[in-house]
SEPAZA-252252 format. One record per residue: residue in three letters; x, y, z of N, C-alpha, C, O in turn. Coordinates in nm, 4 decimals. Layout:
ala  X  Y  Z  X  Y  Z  X  Y  Z  X  Y  Z $
...
END
This chain:
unk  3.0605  -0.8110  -0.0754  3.1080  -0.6808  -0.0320  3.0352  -0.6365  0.0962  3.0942  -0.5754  0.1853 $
unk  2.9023  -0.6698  0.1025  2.7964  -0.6303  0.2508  2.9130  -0.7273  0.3073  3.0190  -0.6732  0.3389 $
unk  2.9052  -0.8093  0.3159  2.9651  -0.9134  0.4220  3.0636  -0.8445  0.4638  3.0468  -0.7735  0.5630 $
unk  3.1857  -0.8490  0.4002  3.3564  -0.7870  0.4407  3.3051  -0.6503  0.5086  3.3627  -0.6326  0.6159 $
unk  3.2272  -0.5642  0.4816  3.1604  -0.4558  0.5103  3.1822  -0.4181  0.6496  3.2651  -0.3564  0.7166 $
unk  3.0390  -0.5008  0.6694  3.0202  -0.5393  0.7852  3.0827  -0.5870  0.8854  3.0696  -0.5504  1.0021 $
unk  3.1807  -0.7032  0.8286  3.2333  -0.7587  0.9383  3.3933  -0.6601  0.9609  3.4816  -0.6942  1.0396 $
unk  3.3976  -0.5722  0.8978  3.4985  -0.4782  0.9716  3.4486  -0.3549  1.0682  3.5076  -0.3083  1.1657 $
unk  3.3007  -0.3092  1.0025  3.2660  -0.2368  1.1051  3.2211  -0.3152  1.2380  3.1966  -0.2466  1.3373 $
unk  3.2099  -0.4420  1.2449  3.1831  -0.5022  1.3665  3.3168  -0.4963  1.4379  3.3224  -0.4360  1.5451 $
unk  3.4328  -0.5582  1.3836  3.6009  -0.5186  1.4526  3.5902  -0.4166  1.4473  3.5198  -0.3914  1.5451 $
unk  3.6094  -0.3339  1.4022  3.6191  -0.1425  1.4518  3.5514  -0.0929  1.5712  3.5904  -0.0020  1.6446 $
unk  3.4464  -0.1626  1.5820  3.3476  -0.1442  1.7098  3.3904  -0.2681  1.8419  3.3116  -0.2670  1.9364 $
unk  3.4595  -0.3283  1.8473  3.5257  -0.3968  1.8827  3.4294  -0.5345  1.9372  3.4271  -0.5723  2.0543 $
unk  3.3650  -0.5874  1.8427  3.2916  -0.6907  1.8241  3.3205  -0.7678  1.7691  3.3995  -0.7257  1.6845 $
unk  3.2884  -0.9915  1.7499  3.3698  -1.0829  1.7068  3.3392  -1.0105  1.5277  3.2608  -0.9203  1.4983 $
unk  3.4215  -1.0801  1.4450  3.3629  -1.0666  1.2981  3.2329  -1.1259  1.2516  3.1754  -1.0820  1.1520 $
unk  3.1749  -1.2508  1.3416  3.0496  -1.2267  1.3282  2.9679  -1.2511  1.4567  2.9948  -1.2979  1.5673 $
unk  2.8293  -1.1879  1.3833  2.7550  -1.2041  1.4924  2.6932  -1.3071  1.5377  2.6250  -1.3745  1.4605 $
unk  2.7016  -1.3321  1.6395  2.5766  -1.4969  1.6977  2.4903  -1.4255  1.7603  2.4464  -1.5108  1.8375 $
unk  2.4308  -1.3264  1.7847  2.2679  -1.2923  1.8013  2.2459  -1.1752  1.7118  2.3179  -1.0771  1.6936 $
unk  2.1227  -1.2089  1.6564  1.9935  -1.1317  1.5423  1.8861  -1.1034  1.6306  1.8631  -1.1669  1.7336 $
unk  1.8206  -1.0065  1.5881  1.6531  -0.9546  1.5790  1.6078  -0.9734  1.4319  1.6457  -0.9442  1.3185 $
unk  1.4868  -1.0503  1.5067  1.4381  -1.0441  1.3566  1.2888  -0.9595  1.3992  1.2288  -0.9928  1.5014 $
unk  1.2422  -0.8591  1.3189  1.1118  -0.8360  1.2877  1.0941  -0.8195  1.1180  1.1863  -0.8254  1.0367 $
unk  0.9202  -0.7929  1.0819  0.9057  -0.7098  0.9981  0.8139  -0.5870  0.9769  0.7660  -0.5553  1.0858 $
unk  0.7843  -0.5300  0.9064  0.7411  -0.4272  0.8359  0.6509  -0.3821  0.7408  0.6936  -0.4137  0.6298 $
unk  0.5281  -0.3129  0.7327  0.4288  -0.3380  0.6378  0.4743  -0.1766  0.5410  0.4850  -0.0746  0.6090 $
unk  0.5007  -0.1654  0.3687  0.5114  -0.0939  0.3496  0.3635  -0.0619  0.2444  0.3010  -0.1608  0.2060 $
unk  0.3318  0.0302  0.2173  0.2294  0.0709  0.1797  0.2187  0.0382  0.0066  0.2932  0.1097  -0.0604 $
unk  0.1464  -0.0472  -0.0597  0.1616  -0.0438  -0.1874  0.1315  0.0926  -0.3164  0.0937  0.2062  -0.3450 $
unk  0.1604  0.0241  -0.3364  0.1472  0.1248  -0.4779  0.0790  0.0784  -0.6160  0.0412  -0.0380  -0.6025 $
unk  0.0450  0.1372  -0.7660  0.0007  0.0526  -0.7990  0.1093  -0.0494  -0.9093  0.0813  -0.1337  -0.9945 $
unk  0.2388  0.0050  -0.8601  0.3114  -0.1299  -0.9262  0.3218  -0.2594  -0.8205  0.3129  -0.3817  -0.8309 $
unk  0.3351  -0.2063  -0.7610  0.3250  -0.3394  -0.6584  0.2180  -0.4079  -0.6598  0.2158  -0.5286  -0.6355 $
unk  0.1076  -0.3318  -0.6912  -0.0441  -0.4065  -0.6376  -0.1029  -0.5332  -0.6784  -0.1950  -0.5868  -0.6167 $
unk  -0.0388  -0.5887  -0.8022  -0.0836  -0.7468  -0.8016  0.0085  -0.7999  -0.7107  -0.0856  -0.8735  -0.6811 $
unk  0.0932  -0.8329  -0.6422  0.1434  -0.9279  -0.5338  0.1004  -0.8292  -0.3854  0.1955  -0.7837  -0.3220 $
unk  0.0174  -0.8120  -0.3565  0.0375  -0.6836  -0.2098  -0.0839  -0.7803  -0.1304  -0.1532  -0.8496  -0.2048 $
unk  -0.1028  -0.7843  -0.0251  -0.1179  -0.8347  0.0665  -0.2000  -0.7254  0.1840  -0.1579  -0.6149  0.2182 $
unk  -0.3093  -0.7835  0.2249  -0.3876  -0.6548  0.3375  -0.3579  -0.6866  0.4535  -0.4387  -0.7584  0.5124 $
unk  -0.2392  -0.6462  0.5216  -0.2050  -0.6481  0.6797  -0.3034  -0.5870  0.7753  -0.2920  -0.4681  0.8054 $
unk  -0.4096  -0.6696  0.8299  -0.5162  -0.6775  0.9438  -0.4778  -0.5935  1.0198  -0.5442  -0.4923  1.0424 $
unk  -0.3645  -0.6176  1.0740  -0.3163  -0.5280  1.2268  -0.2713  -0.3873  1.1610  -0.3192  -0.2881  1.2159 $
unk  -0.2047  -0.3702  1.0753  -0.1712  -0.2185  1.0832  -0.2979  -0.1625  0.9820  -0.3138  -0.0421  0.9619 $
unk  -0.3614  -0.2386  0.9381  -0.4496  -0.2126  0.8321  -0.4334  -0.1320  0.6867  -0.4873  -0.0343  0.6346 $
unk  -0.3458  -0.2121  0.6560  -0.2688  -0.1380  0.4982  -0.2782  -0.2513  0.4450  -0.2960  -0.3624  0.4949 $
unk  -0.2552  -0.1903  0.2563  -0.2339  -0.2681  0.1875  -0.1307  -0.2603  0.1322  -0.1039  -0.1539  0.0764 $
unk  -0.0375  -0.3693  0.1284  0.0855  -0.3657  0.0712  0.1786  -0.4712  0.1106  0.1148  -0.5712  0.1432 $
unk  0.3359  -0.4914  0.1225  0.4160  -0.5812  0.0806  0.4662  -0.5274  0.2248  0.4696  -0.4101  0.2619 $
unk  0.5168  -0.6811  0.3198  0.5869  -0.7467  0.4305  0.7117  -0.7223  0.3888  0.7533  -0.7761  0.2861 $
unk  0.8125  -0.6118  0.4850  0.9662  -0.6520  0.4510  1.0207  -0.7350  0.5984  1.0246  -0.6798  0.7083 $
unk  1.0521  -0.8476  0.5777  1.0838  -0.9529  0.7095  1.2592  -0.8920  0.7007  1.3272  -0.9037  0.5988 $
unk  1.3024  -0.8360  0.8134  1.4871  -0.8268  0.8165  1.4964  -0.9124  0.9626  1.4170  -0.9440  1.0512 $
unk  1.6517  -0.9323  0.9329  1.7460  -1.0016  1.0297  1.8357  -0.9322  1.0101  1.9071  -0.9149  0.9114 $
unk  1.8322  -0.8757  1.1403  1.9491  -0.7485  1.2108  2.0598  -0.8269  1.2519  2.0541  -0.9479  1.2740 $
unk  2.2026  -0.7262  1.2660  2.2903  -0.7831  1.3825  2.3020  -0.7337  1.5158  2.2604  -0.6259  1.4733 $
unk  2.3199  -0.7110  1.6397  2.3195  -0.6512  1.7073  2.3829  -0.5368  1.7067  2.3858  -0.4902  1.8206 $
unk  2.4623  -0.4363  1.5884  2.4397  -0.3206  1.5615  2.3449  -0.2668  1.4536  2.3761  -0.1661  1.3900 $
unk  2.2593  -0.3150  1.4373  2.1676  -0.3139  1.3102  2.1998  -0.3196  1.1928  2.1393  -0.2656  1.1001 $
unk  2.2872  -0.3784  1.1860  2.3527  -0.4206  1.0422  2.2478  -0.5484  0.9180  2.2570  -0.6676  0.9475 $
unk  2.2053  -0.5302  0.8578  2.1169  -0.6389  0.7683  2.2343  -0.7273  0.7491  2.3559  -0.7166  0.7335 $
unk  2.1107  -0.8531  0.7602  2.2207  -0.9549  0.7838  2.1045  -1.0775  0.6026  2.1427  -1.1583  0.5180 $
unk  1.9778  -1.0177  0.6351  1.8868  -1.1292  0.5363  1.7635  -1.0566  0.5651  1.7384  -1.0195  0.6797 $
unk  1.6892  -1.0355  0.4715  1.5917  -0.9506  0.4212  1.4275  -1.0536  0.2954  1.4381  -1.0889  0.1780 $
unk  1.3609  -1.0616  0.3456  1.2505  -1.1418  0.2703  1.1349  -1.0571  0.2799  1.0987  -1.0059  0.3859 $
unk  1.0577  -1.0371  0.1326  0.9786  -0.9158  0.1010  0.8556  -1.0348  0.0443  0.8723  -1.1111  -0.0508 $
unk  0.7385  -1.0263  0.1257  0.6002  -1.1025  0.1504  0.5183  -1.0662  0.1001  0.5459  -0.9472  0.1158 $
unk  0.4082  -1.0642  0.0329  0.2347  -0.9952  0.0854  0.2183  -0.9601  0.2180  0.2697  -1.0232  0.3103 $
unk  0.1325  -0.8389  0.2349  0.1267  -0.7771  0.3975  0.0657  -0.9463  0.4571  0.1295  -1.0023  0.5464 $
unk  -0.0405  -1.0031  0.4059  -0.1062  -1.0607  0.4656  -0.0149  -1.2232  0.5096  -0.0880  -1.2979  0.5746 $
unk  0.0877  -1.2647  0.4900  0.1582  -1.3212  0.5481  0.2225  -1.2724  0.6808  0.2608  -1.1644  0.7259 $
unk  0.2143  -1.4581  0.7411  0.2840  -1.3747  0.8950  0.4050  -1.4106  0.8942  0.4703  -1.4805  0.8168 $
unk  0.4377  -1.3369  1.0212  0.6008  -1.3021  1.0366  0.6418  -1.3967  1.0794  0.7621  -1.4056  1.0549 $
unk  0.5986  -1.4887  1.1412  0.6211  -1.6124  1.2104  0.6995  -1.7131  1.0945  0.8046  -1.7763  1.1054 $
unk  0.5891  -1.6993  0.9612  0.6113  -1.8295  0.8820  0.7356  -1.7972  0.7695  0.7505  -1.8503  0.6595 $
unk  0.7955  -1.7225  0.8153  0.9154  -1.6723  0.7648  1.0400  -1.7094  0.8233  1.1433  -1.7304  0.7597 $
unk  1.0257  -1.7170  0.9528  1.1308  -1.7724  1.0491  1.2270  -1.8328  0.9715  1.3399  -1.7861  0.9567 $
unk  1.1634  -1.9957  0.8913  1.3054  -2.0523  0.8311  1.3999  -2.0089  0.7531  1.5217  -2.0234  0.7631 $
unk  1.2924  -1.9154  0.6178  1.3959  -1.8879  0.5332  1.4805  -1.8103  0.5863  1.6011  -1.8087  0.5619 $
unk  1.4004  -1.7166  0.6897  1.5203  -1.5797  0.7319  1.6663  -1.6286  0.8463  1.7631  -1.5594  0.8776 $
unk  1.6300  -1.7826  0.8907  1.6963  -1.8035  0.9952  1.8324  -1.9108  0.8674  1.9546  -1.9121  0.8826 $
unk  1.7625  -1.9757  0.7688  1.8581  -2.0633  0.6810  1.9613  -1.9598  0.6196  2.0805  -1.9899  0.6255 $
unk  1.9128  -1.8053  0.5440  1.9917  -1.7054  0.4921  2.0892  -1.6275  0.6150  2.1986  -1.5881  0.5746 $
unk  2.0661  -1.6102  0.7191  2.1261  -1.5939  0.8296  2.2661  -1.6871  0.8222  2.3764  -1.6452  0.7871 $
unk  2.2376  -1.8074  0.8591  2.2993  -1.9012  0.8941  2.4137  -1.9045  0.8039  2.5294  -1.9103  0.8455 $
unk  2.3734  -1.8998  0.6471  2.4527  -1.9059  0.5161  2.5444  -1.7861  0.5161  2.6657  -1.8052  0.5075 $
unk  2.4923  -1.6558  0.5256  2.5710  -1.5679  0.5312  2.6916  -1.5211  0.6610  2.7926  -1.4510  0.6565 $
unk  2.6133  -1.6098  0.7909  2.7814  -1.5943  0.8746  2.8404  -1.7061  0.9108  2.9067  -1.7108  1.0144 $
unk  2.8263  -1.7993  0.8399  2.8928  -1.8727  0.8430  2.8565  -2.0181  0.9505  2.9207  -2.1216  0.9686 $
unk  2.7276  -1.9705  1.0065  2.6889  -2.1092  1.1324  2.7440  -2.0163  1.2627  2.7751  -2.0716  1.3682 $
unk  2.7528  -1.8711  1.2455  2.7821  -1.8694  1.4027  2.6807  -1.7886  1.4857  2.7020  -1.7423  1.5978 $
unk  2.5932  -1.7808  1.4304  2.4710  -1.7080  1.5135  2.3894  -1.8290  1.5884  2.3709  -1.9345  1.5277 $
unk  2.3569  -1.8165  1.6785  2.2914  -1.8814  1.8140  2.1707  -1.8054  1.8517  2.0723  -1.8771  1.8695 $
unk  2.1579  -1.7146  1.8637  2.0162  -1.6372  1.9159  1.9510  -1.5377  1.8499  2.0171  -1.4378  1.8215 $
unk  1.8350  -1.5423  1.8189  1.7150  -1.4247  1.7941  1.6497  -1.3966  1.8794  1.5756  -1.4757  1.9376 $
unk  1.6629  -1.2755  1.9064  1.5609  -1.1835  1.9737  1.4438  -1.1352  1.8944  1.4716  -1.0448  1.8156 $
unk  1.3022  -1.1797  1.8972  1.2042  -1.1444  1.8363  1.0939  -1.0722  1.8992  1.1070  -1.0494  2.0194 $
unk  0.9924  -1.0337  1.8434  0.8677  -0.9496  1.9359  0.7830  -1.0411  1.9375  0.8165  -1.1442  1.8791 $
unk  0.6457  -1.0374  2.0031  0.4878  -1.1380  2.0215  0.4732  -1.2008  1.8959  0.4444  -1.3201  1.8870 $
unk  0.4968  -1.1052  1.7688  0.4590  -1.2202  1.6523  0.5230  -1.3252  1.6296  0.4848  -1.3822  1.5274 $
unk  0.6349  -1.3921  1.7029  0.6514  -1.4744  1.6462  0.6755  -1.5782  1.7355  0.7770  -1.6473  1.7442 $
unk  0.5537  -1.5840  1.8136  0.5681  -1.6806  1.9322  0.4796  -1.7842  1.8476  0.4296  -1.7615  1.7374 $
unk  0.4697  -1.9173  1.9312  0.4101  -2.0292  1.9152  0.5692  -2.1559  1.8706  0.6908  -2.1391  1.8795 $
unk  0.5091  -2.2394  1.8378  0.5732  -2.3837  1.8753  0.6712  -2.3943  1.7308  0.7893  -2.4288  1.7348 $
unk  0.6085  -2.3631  1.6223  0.6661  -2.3503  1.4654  0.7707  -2.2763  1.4546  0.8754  -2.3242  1.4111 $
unk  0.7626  -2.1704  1.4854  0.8469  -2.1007  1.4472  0.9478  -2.0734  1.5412  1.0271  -1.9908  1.4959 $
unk  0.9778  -2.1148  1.6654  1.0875  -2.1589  1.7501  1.1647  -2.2784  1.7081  1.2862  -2.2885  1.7253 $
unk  1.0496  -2.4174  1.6221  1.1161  -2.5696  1.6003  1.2088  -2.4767  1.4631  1.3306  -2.4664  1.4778 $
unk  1.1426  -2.4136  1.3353  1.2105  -2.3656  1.2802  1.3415  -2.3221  1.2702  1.4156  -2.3513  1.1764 $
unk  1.3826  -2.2277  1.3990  1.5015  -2.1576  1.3548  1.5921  -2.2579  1.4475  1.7133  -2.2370  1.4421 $
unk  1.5428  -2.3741  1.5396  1.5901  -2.4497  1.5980  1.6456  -2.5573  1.5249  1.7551  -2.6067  1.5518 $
unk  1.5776  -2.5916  1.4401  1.6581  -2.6246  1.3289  1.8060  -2.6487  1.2356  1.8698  -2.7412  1.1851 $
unk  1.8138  -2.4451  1.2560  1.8888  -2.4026  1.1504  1.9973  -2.3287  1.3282  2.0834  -2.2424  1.3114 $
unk  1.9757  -2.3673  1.4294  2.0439  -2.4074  1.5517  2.0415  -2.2421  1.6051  2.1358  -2.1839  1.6587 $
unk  1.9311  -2.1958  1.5799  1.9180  -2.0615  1.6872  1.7985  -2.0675  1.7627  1.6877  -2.1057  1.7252 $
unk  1.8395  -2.0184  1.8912  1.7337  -2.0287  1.9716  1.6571  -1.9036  1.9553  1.7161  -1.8043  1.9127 $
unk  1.5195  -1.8976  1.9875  1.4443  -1.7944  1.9666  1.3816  -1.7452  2.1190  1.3174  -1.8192  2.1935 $
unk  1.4119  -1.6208  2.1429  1.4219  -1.5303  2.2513  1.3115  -1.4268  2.2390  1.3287  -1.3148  2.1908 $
unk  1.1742  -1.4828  2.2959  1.0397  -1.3687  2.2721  1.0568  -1.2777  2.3767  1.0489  -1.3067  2.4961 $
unk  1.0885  -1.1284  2.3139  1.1140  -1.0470  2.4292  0.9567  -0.9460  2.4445  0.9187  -0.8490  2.3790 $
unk  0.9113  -0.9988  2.5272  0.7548  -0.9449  2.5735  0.7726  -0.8247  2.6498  0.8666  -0.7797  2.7153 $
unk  0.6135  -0.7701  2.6136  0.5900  -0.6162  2.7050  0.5817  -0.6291  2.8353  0.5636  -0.7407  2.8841 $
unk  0.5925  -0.5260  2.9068  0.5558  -0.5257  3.0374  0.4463  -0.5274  3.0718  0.3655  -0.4471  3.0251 $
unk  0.4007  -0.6499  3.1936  0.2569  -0.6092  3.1868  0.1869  -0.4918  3.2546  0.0649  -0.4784  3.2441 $
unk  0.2441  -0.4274  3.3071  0.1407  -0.2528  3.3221  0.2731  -0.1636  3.2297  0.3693  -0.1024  3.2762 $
unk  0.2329  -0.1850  3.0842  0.2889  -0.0723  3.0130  0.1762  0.0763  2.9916  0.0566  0.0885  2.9651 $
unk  0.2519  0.1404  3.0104  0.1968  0.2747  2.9928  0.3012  0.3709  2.9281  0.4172  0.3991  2.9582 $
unk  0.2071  0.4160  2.8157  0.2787  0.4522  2.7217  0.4036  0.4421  2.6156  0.3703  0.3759  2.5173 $
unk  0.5443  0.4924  2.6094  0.5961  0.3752  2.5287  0.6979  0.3301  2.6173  0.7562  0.3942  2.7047 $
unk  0.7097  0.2289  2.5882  0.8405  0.1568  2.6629  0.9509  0.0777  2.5500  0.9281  0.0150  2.4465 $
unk  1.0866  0.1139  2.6254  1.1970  0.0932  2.5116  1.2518  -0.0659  2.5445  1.3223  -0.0828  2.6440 $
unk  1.2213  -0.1651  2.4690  1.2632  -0.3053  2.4958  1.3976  -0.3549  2.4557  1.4404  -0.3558  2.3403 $
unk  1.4561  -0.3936  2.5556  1.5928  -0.4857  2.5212  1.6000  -0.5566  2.4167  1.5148  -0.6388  2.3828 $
unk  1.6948  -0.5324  2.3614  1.7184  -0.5542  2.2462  1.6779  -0.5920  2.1123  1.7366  -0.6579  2.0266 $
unk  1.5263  -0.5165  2.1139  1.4020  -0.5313  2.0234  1.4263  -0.3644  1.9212  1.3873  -0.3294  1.8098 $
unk  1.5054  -0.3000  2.0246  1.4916  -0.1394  1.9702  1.6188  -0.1526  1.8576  1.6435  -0.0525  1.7904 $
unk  1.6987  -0.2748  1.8372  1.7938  -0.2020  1.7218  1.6989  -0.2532  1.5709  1.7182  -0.1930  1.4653 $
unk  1.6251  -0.3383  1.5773  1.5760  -0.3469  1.4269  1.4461  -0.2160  1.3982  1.4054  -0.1706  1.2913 $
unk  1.4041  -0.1808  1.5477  1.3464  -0.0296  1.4727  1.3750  0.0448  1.4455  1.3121  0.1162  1.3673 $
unk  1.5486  0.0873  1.5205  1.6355  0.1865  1.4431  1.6888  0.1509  1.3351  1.7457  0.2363  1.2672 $
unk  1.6836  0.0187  1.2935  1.7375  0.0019  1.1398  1.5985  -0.0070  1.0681  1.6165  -0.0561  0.9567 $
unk  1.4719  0.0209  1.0893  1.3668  0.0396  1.0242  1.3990  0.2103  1.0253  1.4500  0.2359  0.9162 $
unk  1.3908  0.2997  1.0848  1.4280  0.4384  1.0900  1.5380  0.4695  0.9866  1.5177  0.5574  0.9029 $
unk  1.6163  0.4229  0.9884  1.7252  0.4588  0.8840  1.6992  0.4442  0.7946  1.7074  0.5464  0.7264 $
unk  1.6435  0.3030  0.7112  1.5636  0.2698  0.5975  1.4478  0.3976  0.5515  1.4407  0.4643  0.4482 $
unk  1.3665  0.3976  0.6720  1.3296  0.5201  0.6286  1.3220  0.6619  0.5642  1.2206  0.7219  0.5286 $
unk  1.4413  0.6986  0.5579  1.5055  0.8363  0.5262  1.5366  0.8083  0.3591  1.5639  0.8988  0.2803 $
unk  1.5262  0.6626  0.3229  1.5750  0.6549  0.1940  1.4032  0.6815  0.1355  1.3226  0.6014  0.1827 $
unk  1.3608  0.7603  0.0627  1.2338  0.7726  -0.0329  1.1909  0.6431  -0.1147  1.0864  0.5794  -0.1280 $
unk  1.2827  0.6369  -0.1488  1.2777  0.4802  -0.2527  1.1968  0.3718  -0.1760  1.1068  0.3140  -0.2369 $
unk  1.2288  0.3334  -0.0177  1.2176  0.2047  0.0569  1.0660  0.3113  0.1326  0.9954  0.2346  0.1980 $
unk  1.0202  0.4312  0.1347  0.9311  0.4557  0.2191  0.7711  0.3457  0.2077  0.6958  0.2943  0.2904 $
unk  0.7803  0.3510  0.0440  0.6633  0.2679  -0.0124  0.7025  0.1729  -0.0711  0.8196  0.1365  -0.0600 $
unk  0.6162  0.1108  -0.1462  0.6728  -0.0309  -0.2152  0.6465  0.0188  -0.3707  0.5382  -0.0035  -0.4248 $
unk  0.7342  0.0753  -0.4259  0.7162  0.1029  -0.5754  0.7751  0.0143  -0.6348  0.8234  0.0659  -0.7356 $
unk  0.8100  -0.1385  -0.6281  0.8579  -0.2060  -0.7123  0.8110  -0.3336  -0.7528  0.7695  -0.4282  -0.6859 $
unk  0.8267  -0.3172  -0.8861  0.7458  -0.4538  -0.9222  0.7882  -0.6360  -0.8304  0.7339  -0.7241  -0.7638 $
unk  0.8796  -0.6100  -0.8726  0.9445  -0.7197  -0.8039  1.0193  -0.7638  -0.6660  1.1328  -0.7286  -0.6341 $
unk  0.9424  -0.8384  -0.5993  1.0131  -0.8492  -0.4249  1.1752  -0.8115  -0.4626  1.2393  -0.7234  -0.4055 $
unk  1.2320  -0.9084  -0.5842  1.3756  -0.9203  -0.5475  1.3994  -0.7914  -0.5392  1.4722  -0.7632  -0.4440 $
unk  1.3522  -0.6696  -0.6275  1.4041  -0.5323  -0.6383  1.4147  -0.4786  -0.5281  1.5167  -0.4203  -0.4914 $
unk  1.2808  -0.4946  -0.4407  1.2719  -0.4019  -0.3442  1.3746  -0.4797  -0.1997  1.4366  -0.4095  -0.1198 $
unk  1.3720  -0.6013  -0.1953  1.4972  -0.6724  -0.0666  1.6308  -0.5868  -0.1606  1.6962  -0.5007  -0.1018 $
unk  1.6588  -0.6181  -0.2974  1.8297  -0.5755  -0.2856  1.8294  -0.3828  -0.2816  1.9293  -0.3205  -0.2458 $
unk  1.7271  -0.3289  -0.3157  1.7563  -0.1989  -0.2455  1.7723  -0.2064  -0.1213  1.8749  -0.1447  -0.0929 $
unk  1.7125  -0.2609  -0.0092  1.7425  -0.2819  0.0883  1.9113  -0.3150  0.1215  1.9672  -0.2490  0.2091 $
unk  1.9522  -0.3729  0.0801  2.1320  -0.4244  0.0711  2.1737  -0.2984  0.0003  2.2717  -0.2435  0.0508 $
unk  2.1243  -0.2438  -0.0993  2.1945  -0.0715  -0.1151  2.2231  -0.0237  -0.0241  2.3365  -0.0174  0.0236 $
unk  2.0876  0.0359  0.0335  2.0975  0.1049  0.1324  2.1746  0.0836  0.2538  2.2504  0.1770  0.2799 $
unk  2.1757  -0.0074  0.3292  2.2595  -0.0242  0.4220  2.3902  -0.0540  0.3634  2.4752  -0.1145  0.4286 $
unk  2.4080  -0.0185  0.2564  2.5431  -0.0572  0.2236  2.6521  0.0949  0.2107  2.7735  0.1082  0.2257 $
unk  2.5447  0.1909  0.1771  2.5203  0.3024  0.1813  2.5747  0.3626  0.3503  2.6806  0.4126  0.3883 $
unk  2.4779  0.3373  0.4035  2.4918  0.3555  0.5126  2.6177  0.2940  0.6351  2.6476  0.3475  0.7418 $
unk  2.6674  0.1805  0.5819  2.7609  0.1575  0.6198  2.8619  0.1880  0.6350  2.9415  0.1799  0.7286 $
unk  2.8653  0.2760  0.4149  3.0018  0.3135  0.4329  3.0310  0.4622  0.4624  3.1298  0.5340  0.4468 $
unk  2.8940  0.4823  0.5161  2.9044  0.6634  0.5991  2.9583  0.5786  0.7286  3.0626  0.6264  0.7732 $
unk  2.9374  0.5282  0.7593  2.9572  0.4717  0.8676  3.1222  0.4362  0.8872  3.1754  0.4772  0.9903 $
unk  3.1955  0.3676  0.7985  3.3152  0.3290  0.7680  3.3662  0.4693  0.7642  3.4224  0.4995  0.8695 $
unk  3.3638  0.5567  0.6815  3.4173  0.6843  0.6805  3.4110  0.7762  0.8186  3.4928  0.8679  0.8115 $
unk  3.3547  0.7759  0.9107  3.3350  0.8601  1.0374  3.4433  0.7772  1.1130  3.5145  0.8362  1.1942 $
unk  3.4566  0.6686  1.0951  3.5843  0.5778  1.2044  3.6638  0.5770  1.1597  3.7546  0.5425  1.2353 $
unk  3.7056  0.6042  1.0320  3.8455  0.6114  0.9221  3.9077  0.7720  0.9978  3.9973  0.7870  1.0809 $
unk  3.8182  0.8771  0.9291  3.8309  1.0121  0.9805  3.8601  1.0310  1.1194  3.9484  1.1113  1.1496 $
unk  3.7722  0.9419  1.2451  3.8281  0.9775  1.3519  3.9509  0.8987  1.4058  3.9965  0.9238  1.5173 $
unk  3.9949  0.8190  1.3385  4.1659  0.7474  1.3678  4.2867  0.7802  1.3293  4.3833  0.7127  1.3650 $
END
């Protein structure tokens, strides 16, 4: 049902039915103490809690979702998120756009693999203050939206699978506000 979903709000927006370029990042959410035997201490943001890895479409549509220990990197995720990609449109995605974490030699042979090329879209070097990056900014607006749901703010769930298929709620949710505003305006 995500799938058909999706791939009509991509025709409505007048895009192919699927997509061949993704963003992939992830996300450190803060544990709790059901979560806290699998949670993970993410160094860089310095929390403790559970990695949500997504693969966007280029309207931020979830396309594949993998829920980690913080302390896993984003890098070593690449395959599964690039093999569930692949499965769900069918072999026609070609490119990821990713941020600094997921540079190095692995995790490019990875999604090269599964036949997408990986596209490190880097900062500027005299950044000052914030700067809005090509096509890095739709998986933070689909981190923003996620946001607004209470449920996904923290990690209250025992089980990864729980907390990835709320994730597929929600944007499913959100989709079909989404479906309804283009129904209404036609």
């Amino acid at each position: 049902m995500v799938s058909d979903l999706r791939s009509i709000l991509r025709v409505a927006q007048g895009k192919q039915g699927q997509p061949s370029a993704i963003i992939l990042d992830g996300r450190t959410l803060q544990s709790t103490c059901e979560s806290g035997p699998r949670a993970g201490y993410d160094g860089y943001k310095r929390k403790k809690g559970s990695k949500v890895h997504m693969a966007v479409d280029t309207l931020g549509h979830l396309l594949a979702v993998q829920v980690t220990p913080a302390n896993e990197q984003e890098r070593a995720q690449v395959r599964s998120l690039a093999q569930e990609v692949q499965h769900v449109t069918g072999d026609t995605v070609t490119v990821a756009f990713v941020d600094q974490g997921y540079t190095g030699q692995e995790p490019a042979q990875a999604a090269q693999e599964e036949g997408i090329d990986l596209h490190v879209v880097k900062l500027p070097e005299a950044k000052k203050g914030f700067v809005l990056l090509p096509r890095r900014w739709v998986v933070e607006r689909s981190f923003g939206w996620v946001n607004r749901f209470r449920r996904l703010a923290r990690d209250y769930e025992r089980l990864p699978e729980t907390l990835a298929g709320l994730h597929f709620v929600v944007f499913t949710v959100l989709m079909l506000s989404n479906a309804a505003a283009i129904l209404q305006s036609s």
